[in-house]
PyMOL Python script that loads the backbone (N, CA, C, O; Angstrom):
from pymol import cmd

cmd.read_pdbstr("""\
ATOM      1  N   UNK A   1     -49.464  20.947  21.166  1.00  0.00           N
ATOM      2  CA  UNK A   1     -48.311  20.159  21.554  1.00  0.00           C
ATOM      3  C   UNK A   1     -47.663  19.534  20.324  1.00  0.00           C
ATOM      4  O   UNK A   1     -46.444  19.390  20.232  1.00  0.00           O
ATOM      5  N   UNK A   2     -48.717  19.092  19.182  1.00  0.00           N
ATOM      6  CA  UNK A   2     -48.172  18.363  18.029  1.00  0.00           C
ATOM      7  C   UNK A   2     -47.335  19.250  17.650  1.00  0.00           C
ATOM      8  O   UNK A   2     -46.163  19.052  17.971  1.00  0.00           O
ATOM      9  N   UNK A   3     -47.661  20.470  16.871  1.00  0.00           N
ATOM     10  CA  UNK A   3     -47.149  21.618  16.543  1.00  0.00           C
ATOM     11  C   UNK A   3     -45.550  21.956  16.845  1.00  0.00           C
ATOM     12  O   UNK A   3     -44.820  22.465  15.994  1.00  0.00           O
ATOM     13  N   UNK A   4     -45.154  21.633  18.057  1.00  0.00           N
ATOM     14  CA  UNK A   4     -44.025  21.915  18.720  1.00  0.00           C
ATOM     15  C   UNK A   4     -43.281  21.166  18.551  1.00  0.00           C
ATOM     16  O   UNK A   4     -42.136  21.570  18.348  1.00  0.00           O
ATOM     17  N   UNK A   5     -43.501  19.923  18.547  1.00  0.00           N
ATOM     18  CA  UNK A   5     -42.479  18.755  18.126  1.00  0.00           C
ATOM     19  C   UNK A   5     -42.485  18.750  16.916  1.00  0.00           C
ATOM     20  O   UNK A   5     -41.524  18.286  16.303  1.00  0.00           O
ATOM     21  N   UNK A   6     -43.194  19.087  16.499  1.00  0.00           N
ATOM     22  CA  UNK A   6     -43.133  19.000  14.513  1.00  0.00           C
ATOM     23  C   UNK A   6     -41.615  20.664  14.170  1.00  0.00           C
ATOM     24  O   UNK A   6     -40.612  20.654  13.456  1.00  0.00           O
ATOM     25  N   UNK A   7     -42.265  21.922  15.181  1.00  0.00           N
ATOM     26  CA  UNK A   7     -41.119  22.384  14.854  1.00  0.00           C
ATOM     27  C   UNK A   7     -39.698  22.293  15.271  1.00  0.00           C
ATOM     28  O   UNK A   7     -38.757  22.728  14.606  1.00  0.00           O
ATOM     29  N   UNK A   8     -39.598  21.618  16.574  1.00  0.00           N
ATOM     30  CA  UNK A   8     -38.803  20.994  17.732  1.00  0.00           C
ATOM     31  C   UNK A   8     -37.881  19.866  15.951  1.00  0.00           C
ATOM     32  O   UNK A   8     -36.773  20.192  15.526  1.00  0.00           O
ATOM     33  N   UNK A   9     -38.447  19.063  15.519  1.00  0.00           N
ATOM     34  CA  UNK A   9     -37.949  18.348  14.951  1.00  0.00           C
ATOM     35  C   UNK A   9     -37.488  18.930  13.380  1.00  0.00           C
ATOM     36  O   UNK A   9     -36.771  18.150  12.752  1.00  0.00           O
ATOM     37  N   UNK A  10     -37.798  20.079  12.778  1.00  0.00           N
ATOM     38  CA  UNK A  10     -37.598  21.053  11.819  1.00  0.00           C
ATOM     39  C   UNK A  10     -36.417  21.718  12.414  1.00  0.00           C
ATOM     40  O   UNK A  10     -35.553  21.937  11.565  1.00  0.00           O
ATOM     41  N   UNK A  11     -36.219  21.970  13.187  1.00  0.00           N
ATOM     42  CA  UNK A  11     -35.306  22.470  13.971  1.00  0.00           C
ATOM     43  C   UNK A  11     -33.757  22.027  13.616  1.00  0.00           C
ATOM     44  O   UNK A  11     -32.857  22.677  13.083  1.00  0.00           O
ATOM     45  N   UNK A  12     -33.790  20.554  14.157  1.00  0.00           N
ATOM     46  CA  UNK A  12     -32.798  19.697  14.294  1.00  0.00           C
ATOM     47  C   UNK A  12     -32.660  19.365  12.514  1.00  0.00           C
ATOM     48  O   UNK A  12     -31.605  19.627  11.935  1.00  0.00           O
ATOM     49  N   UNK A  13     -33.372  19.008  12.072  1.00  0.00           N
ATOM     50  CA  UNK A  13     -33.102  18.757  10.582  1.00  0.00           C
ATOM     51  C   UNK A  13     -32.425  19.774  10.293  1.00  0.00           C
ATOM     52  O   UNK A  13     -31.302  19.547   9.841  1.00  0.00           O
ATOM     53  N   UNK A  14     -32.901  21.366  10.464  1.00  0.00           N
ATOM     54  CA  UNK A  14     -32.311  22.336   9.599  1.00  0.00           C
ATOM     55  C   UNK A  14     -30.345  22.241  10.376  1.00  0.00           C
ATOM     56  O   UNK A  14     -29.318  22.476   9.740  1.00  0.00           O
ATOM     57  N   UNK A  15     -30.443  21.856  11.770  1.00  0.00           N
ATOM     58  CA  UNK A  15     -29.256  22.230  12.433  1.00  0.00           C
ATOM     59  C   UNK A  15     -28.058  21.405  11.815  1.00  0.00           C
ATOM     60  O   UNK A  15     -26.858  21.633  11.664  1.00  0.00           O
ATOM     61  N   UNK A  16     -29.054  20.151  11.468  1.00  0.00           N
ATOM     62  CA  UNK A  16     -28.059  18.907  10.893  1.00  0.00           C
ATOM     63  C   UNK A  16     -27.676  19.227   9.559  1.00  0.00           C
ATOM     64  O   UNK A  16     -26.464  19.350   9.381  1.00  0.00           O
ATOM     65  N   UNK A  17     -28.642  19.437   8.304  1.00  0.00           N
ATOM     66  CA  UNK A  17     -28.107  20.061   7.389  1.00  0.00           C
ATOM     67  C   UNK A  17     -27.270  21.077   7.623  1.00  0.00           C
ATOM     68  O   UNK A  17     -26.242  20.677   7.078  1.00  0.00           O
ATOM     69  N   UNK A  18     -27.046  22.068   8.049  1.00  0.00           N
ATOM     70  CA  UNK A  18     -25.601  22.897   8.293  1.00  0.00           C
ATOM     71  C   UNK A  18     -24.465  22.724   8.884  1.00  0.00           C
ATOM     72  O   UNK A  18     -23.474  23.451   8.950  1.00  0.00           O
ATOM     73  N   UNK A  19     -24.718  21.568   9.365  1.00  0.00           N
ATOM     74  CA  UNK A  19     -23.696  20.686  10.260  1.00  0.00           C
ATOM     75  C   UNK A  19     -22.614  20.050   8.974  1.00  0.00           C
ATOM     76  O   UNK A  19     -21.390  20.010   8.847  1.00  0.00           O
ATOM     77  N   UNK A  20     -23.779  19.599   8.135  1.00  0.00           N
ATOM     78  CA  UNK A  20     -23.258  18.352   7.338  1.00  0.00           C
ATOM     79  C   UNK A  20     -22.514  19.298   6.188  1.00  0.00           C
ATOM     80  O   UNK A  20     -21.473  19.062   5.575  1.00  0.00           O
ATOM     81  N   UNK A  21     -23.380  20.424   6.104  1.00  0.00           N
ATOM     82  CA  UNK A  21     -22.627  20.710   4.575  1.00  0.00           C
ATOM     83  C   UNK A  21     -21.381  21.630   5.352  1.00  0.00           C
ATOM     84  O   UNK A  21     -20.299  21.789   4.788  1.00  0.00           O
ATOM     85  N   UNK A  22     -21.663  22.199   6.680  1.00  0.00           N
ATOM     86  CA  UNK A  22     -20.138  22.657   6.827  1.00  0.00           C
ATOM     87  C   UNK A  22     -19.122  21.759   7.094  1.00  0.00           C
ATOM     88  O   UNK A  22     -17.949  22.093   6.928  1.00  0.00           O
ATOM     89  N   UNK A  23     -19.533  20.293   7.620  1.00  0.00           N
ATOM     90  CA  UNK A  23     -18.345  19.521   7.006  1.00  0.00           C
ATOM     91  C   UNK A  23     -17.824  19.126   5.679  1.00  0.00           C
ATOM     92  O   UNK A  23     -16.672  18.791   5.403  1.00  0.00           O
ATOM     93  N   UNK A  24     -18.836  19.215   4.913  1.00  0.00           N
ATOM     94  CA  UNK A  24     -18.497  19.108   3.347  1.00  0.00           C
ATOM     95  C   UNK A  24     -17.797  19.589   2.649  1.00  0.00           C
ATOM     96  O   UNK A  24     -17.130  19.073   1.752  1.00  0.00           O
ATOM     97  N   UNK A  25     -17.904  21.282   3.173  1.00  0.00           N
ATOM     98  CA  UNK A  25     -16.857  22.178   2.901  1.00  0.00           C
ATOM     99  C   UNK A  25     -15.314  22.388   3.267  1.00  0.00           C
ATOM    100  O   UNK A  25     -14.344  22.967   2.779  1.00  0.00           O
ATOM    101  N   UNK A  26     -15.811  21.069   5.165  1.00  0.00           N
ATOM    102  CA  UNK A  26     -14.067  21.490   5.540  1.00  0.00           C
ATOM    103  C   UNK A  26     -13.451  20.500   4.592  1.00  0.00           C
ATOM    104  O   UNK A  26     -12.306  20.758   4.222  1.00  0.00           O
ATOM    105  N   UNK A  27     -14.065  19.335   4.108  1.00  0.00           N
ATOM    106  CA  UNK A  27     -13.687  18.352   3.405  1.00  0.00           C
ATOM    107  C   UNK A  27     -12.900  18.431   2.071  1.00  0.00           C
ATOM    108  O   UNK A  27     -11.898  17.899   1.591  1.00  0.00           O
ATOM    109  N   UNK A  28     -14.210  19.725   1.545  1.00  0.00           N
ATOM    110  CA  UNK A  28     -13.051  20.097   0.238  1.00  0.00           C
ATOM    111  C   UNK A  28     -11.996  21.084   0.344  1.00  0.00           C
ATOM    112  O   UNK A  28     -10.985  21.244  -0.339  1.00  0.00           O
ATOM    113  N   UNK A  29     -12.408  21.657   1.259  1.00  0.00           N
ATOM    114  CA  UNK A  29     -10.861  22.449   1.533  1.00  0.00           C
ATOM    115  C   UNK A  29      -9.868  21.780   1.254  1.00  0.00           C
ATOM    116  O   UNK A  29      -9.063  21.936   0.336  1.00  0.00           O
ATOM    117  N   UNK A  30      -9.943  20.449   2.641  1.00  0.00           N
ATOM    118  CA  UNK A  30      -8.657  19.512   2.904  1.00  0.00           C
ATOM    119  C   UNK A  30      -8.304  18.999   1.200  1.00  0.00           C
ATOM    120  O   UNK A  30      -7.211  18.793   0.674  1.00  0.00           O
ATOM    121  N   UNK A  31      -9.410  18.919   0.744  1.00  0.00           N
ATOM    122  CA  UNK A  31      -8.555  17.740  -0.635  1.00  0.00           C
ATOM    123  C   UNK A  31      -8.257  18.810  -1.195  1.00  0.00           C
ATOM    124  O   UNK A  31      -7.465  18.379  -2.033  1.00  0.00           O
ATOM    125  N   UNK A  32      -8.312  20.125  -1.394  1.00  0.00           N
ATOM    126  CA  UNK A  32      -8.097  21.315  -2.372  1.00  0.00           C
ATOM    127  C   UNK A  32      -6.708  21.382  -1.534  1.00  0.00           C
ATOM    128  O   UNK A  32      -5.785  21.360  -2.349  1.00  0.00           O
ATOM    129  N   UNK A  33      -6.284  21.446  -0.367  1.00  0.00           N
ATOM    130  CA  UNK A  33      -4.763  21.637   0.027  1.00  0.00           C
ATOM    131  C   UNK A  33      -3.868  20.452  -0.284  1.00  0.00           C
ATOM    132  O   UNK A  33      -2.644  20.422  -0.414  1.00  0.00           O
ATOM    133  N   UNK A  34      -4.840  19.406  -0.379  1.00  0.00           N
ATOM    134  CA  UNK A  34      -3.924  17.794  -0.889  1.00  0.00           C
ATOM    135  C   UNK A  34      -2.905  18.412  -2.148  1.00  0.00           C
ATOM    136  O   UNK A  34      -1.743  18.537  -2.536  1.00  0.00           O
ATOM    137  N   UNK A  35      -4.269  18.671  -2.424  1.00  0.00           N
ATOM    138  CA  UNK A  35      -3.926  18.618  -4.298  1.00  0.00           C
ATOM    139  C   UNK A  35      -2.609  19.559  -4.759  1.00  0.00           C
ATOM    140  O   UNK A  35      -1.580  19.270  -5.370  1.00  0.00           O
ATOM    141  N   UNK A  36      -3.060  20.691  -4.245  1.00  0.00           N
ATOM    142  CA  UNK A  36      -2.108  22.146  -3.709  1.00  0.00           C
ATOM    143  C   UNK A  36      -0.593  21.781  -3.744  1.00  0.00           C
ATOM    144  O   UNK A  36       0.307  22.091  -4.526  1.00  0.00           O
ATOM    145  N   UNK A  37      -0.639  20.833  -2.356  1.00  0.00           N
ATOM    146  CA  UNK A  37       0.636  20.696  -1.802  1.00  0.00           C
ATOM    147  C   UNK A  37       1.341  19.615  -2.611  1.00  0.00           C
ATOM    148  O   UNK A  37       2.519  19.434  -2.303  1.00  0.00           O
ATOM    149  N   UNK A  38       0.709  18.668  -3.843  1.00  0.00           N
ATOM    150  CA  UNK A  38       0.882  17.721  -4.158  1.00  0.00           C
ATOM    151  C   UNK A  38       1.622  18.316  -5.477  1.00  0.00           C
ATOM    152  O   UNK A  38       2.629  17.862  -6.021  1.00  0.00           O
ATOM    153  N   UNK A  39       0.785  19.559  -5.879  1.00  0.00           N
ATOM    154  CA  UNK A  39       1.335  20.279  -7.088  1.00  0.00           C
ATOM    155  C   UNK A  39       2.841  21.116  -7.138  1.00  0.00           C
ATOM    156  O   UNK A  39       3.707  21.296  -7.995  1.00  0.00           O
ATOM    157  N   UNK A  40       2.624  21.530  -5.662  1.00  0.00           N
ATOM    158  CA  UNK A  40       3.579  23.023  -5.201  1.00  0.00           C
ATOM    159  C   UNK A  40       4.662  21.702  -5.379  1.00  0.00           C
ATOM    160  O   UNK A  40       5.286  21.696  -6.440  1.00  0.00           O
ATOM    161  N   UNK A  41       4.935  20.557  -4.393  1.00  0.00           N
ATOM    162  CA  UNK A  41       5.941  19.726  -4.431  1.00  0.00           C
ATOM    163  C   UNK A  41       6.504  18.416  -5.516  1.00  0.00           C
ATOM    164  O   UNK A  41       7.434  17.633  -5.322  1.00  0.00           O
ATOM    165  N   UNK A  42       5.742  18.497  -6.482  1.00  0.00           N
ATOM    166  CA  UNK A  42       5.912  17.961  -7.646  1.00  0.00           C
ATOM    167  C   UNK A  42       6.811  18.626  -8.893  1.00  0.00           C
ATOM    168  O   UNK A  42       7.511  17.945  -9.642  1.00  0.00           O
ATOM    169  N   UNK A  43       6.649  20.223  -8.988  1.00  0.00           N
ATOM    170  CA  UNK A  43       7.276  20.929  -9.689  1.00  0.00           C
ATOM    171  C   UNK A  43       9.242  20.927  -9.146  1.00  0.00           C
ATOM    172  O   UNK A  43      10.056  21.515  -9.859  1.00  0.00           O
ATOM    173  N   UNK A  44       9.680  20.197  -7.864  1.00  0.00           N
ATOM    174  CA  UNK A  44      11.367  20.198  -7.464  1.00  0.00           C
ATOM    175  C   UNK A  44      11.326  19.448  -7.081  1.00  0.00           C
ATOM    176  O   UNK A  44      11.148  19.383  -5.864  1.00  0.00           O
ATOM    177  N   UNK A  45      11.462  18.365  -7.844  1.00  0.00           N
ATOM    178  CA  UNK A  45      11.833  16.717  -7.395  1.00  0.00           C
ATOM    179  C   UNK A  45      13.494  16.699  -6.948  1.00  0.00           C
ATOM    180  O   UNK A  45      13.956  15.849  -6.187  1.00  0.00           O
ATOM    181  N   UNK A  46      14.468  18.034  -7.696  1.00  0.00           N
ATOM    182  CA  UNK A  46      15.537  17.655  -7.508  1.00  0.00           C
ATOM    183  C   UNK A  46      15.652  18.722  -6.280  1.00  0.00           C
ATOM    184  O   UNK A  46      16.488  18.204  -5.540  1.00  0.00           O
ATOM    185  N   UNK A  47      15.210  20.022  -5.654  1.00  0.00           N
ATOM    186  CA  UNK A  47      15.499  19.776  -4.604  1.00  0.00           C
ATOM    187  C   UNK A  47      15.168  19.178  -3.672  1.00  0.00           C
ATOM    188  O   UNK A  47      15.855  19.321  -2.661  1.00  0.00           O
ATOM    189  N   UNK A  48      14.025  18.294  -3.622  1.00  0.00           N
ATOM    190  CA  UNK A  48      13.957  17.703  -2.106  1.00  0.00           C
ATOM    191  C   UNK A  48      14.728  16.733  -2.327  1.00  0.00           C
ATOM    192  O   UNK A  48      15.170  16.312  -1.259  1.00  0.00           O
ATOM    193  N   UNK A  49      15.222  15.998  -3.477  1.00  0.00           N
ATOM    194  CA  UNK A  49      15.996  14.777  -3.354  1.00  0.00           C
ATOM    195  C   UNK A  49      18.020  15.440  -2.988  1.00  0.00           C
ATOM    196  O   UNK A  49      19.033  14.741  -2.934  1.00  0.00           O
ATOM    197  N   UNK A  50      17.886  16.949  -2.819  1.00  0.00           N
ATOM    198  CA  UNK A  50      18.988  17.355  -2.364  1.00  0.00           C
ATOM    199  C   UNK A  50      20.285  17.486  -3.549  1.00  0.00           C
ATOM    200  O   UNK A  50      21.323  18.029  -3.170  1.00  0.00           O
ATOM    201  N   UNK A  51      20.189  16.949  -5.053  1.00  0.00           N
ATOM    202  CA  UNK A  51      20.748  16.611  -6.141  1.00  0.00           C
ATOM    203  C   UNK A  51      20.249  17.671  -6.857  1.00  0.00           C
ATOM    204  O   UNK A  51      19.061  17.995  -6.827  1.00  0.00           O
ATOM    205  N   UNK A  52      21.458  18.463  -7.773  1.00  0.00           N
ATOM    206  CA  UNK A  52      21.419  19.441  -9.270  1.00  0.00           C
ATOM    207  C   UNK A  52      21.225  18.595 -10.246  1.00  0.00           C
ATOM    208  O   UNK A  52      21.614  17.428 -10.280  1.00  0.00           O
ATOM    209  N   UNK A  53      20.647  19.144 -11.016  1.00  0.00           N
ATOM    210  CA  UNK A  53      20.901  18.830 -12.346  1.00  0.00           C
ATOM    211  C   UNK A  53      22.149  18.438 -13.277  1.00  0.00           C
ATOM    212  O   UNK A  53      23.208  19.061 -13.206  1.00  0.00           O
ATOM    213  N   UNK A  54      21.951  17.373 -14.146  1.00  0.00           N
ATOM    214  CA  UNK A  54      23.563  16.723 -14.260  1.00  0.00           C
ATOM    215  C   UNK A  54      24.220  18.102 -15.403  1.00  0.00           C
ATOM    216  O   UNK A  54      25.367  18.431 -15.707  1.00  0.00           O
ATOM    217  N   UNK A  55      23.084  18.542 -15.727  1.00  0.00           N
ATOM    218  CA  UNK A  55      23.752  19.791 -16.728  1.00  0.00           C
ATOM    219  C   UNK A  55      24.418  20.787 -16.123  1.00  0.00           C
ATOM    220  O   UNK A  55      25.336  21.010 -16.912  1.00  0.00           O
ATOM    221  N   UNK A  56      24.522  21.455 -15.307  1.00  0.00           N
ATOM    222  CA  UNK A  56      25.208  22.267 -14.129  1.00  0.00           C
ATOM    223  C   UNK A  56      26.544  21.096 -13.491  1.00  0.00           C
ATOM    224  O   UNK A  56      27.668  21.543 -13.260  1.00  0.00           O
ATOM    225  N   UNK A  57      26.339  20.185 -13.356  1.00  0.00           N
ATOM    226  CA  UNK A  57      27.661  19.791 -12.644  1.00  0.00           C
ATOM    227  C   UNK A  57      28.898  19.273 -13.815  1.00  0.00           C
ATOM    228  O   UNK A  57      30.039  19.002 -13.444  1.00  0.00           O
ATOM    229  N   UNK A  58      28.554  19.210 -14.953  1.00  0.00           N
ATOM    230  CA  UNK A  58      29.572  18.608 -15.835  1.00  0.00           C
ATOM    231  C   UNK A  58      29.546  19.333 -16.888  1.00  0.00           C
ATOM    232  O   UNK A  58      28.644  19.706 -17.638  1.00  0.00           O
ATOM    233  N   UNK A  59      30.939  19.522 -16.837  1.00  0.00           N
ATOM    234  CA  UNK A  59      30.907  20.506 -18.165  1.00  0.00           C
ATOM    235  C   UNK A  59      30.671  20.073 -19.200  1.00  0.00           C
ATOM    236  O   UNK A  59      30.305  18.920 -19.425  1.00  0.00           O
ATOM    237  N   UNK A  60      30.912  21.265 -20.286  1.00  0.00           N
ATOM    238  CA  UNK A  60      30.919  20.548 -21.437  1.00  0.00           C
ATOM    239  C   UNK A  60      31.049  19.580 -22.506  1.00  0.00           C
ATOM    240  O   UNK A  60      30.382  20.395 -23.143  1.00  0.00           O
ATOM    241  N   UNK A  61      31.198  18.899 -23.099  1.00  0.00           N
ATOM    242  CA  UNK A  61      32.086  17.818 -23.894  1.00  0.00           C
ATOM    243  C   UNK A  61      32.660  18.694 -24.736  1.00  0.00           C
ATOM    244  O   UNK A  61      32.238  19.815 -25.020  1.00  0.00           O
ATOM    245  N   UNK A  62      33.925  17.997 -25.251  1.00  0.00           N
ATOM    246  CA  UNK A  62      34.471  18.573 -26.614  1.00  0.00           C
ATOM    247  C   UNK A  62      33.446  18.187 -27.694  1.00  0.00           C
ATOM    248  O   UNK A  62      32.751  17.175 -27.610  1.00  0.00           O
ATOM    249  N   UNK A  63      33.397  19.116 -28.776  1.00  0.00           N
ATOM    250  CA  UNK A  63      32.907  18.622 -29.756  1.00  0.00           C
ATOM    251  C   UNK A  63      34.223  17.581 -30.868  1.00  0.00           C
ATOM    252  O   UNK A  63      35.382  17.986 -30.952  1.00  0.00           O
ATOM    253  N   UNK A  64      33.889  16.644 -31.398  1.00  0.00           N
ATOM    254  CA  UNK A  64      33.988  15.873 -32.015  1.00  0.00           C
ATOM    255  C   UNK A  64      34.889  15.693 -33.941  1.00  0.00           C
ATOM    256  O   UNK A  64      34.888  14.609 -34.524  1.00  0.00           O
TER     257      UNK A  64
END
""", "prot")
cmd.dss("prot")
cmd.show_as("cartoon", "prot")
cmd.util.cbc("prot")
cmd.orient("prot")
């Protein structure tokens, strides 16, 4: 009977460790897409703010 609960309880340990580290993993996923999406949208500040660049809208100056 000891026997059984000893593996009864080996059991659950092993179930919980795979529990835990497959949340660990969804975990770094999520911060690996943070980061991702933090990068992808950092590189066009001017299109999401909907505004060109002031070099494209004004021409040239005379030179001097």
């Amino acid at each position: 009977m000891r026997n059984k609960e000893v593996r009864v309880k080996d059991e659950n340990v092993s179930r919980d460790r795979k529990r835990f580290a497959a949340a660990l993993g969804l975990f770094f996923v999520w911060v690996a897409l943070l980061i991702g999406l933090a990068v992808k949208s950092g590189y066009r500040p001017m299109d999401r703010a909907g505004m060109a660049p002031m070099a494209v809208d004004e021409p040239q100056a005379a030179p001097e």
